[in-house]
PLY file of the C-alpha trace (Angstrom):
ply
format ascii 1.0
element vertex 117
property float x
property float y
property float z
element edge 116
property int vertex1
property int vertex2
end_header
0.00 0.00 0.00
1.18 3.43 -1.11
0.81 4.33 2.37
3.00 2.46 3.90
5.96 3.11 1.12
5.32 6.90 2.06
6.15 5.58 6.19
9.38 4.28 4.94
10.73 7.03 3.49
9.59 9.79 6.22
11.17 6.99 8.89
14.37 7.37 7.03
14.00 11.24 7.62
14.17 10.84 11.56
17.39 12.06 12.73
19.59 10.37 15.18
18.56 11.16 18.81
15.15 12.60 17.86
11.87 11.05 18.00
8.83 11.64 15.61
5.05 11.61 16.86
2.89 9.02 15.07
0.43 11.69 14.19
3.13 13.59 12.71
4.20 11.05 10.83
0.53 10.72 9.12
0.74 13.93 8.54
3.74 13.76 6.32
2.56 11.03 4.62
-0.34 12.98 3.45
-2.53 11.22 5.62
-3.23 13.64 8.85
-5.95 11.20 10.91
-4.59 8.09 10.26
-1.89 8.17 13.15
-3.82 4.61 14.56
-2.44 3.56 10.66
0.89 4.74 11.66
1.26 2.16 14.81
-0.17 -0.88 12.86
2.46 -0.24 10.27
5.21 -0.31 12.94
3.55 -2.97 14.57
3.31 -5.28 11.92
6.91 -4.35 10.17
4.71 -3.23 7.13
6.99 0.10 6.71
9.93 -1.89 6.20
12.21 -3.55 8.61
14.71 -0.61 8.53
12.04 1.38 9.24
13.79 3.19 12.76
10.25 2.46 15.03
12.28 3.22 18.26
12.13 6.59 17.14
8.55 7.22 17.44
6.25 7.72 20.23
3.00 9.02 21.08
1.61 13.10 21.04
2.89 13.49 24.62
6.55 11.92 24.54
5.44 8.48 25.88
7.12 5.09 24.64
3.73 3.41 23.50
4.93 0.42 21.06
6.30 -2.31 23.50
5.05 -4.88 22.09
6.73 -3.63 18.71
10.11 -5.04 20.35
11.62 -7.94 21.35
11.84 -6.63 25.13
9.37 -4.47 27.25
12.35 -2.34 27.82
13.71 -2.29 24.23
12.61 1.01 22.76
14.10 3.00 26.36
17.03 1.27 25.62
17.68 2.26 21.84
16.56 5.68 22.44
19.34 6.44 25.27
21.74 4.85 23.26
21.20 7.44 20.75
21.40 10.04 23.50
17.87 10.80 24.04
16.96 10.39 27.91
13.73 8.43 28.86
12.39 9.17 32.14
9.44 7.37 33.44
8.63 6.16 30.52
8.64 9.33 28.76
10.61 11.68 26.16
11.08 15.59 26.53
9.28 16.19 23.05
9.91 19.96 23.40
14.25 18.89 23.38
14.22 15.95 21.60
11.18 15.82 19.09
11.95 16.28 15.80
10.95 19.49 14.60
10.61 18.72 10.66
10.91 21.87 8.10
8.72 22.84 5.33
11.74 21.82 3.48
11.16 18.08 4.70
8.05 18.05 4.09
8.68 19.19 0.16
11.79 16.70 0.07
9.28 14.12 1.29
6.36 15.07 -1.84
8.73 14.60 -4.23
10.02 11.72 -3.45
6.50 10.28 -3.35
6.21 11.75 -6.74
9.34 10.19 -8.05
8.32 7.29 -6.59
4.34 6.96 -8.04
3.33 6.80 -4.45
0 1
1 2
2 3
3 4
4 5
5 6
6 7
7 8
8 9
9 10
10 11
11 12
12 13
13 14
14 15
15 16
16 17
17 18
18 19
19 20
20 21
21 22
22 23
23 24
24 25
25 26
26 27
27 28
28 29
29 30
30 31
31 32
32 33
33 34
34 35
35 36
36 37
37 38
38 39
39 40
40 41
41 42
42 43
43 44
44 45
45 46
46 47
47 48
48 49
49 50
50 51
51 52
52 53
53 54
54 55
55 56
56 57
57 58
58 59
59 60
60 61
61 62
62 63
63 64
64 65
65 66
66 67
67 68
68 69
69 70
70 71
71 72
72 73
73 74
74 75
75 76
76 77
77 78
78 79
79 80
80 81
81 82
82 83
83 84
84 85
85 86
86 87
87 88
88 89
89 90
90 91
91 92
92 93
93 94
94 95
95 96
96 97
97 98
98 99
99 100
100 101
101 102
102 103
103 104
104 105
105 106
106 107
107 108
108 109
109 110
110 111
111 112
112 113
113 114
114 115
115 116
């Protein structure tokens, strides 16, 4: 689904030691209310197994896919490693949220354009 091509590629936009919101990941899909669409995908590997899932978390900063990962603990653990503190369960999304430009978002269209997605 053309959806789910569009998740990979705004995935591979995340930077290191930032996280992205599921609803803001809809968003730049093109698809601003299907957030819910966003976890499946993650949840079922449908955006691609490179697809960086640690990386994303809910609209207040909390770890929500656990049962994404092989351990309860797993996402916490990837996330520090990257630098990005977790604490009680949690994410400072006003530090370490990625704050995507216009720019990204254009970068993103056309590469759903060049892509027929």
């Amino acid at each position: 689904m053309d959806f789910y091509r569009r998740l990979a590629l705004a995935g591979e936009k995340i930077p290191c030691g930032r996280v992205a919101t599921y609803g803001q990941l809809a968003l730049l899909c093109g698809k601003p209310r299907c957030s819910r669409q966003v976890g499946r995908a993650l949840k079922y590997g449908l955006a691609g197994s490179a697809f960086p899932a640690y990386r994303v978390v809910n609209s207040r900063g909390i770890l929500s896919g656990a049962s994404s990962f092989d351990t309860p603990d797993m996402q916490k653990l990837l996330l520090e490693a990257e630098g990005v503190p977790v604490r009680d369960n949690r994410v400072d999304l006003n530090t370490f949220g990625w704050e995507n430009t216009m720019e990204d978002a254009r970068s993103l269209q056309k590469s759903f354009e060049e892509e027929g997605i």
